[in-house]
C-alpha positions as CSV (number, residue, x, y, z in Angstrom):
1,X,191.3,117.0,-49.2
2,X,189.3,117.0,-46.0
3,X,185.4,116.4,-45.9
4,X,185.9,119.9,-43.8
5,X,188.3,121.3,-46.7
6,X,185.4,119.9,-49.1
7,X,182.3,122.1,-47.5
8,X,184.2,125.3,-47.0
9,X,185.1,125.0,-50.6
10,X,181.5,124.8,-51.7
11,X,180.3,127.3,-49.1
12,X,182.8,129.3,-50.9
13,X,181.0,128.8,-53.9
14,X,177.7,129.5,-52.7
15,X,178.6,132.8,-50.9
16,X,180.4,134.0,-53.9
17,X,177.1,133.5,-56.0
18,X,175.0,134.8,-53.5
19,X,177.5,138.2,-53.0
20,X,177.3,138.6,-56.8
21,X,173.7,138.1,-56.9
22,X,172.9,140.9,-54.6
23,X,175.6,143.3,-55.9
24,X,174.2,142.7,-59.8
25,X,170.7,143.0,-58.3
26,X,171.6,146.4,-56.4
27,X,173.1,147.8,-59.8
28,X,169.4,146.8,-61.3
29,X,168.2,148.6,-59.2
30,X,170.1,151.5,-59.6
31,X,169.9,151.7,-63.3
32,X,165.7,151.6,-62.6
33,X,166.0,154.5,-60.6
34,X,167.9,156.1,-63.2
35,X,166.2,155.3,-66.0
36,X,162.8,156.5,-64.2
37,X,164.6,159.9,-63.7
38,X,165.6,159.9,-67.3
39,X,162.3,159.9,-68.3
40,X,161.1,162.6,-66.5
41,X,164.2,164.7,-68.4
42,X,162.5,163.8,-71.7
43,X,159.1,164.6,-70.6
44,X,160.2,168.1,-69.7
45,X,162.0,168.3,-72.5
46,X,159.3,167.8,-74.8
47,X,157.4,170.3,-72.4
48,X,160.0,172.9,-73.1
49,X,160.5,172.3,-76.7
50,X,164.7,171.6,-75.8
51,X,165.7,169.3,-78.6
52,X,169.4,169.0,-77.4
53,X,168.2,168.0,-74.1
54,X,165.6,165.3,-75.7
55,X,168.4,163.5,-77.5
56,X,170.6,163.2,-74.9
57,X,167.7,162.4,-72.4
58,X,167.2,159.6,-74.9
59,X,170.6,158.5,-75.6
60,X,171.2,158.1,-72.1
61,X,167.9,156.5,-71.7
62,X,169.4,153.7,-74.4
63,X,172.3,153.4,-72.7
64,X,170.5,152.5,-69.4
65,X,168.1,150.1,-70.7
66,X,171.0,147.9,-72.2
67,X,172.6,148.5,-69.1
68,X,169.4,146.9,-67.3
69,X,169.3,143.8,-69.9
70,X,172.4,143.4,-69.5
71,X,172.3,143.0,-65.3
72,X,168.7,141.4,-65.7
73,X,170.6,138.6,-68.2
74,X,173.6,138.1,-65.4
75,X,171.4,137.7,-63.0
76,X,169.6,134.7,-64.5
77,X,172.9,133.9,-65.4
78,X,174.0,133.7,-62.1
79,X,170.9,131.8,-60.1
80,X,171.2,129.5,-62.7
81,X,172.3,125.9,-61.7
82,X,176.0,124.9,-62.3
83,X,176.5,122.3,-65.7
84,X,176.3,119.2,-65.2
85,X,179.9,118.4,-65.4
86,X,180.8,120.9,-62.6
87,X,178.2,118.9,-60.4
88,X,179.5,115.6,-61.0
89,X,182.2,117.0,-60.3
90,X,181.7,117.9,-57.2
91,X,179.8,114.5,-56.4
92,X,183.2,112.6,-57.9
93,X,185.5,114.9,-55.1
94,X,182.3,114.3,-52.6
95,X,183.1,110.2,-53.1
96,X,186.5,110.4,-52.9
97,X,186.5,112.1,-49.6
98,X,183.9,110.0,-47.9
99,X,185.7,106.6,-49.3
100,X,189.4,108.5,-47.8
101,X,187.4,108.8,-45.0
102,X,185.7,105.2,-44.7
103,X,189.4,103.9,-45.0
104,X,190.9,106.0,-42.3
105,X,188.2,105.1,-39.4
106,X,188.2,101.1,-40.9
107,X,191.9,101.6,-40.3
108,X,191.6,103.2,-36.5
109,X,188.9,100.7,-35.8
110,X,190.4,97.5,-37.3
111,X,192.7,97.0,-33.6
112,X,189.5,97.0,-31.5
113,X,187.5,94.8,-33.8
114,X,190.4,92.4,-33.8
């Protein structure tokens, strides 16, 4: 692998993360919008005395309040660092390139220092 192979791979990484990050954060978002519409549903239907629409108001209200822990939880999942075992490694490939590449211009330049 190529130093060039090496930082597309982890620019790879890091656009992935960053492209799931902002779809997870636009779902949040989404379910907050919901869930503040939901809860004008229930306040009417206190107002209007509509049991049936109360407890659906308020099952659906359940449903998107685990559906906004849940995305709130994958998010800090997400923007969390890597383990430390992914990192090393990535500094392990990282060494192994740069000493590939140490040889190679040794190598090239060992004719004109001779």
């Amino acid at each position: 692998m190529r130093l060039e192979e090496f930082e597309k791979q982890i620019n790879d990484v890091i656009n992935s993360k960053e492209k799931e990050l902002d779809e997870l954060t636009s779902k949040k978002e989404q379910i907050e919008e919901e869930i503040n519409k939901v809860k004008i549903l229930i306040t009417k239907a206190k107002k209007d005395n509509d049991f049936k629409a109360y407890n659906k108001a308020k099952q659906k209200l359940w449903e998107l309040e685990n559906s906004l822990e849940f995305y709130q939880e994958r998010i800090e999942i997400v923007k969390a660092p890597p383990p430390a075992d992914e990192y090393f490694n990535y500094f392990k490939t990282l060494d192994r390139i740069l000493g590939e590449e140490m040889d190679r211009v040794l190598e090239e330049a060992e004719p004109l220092i001779k």
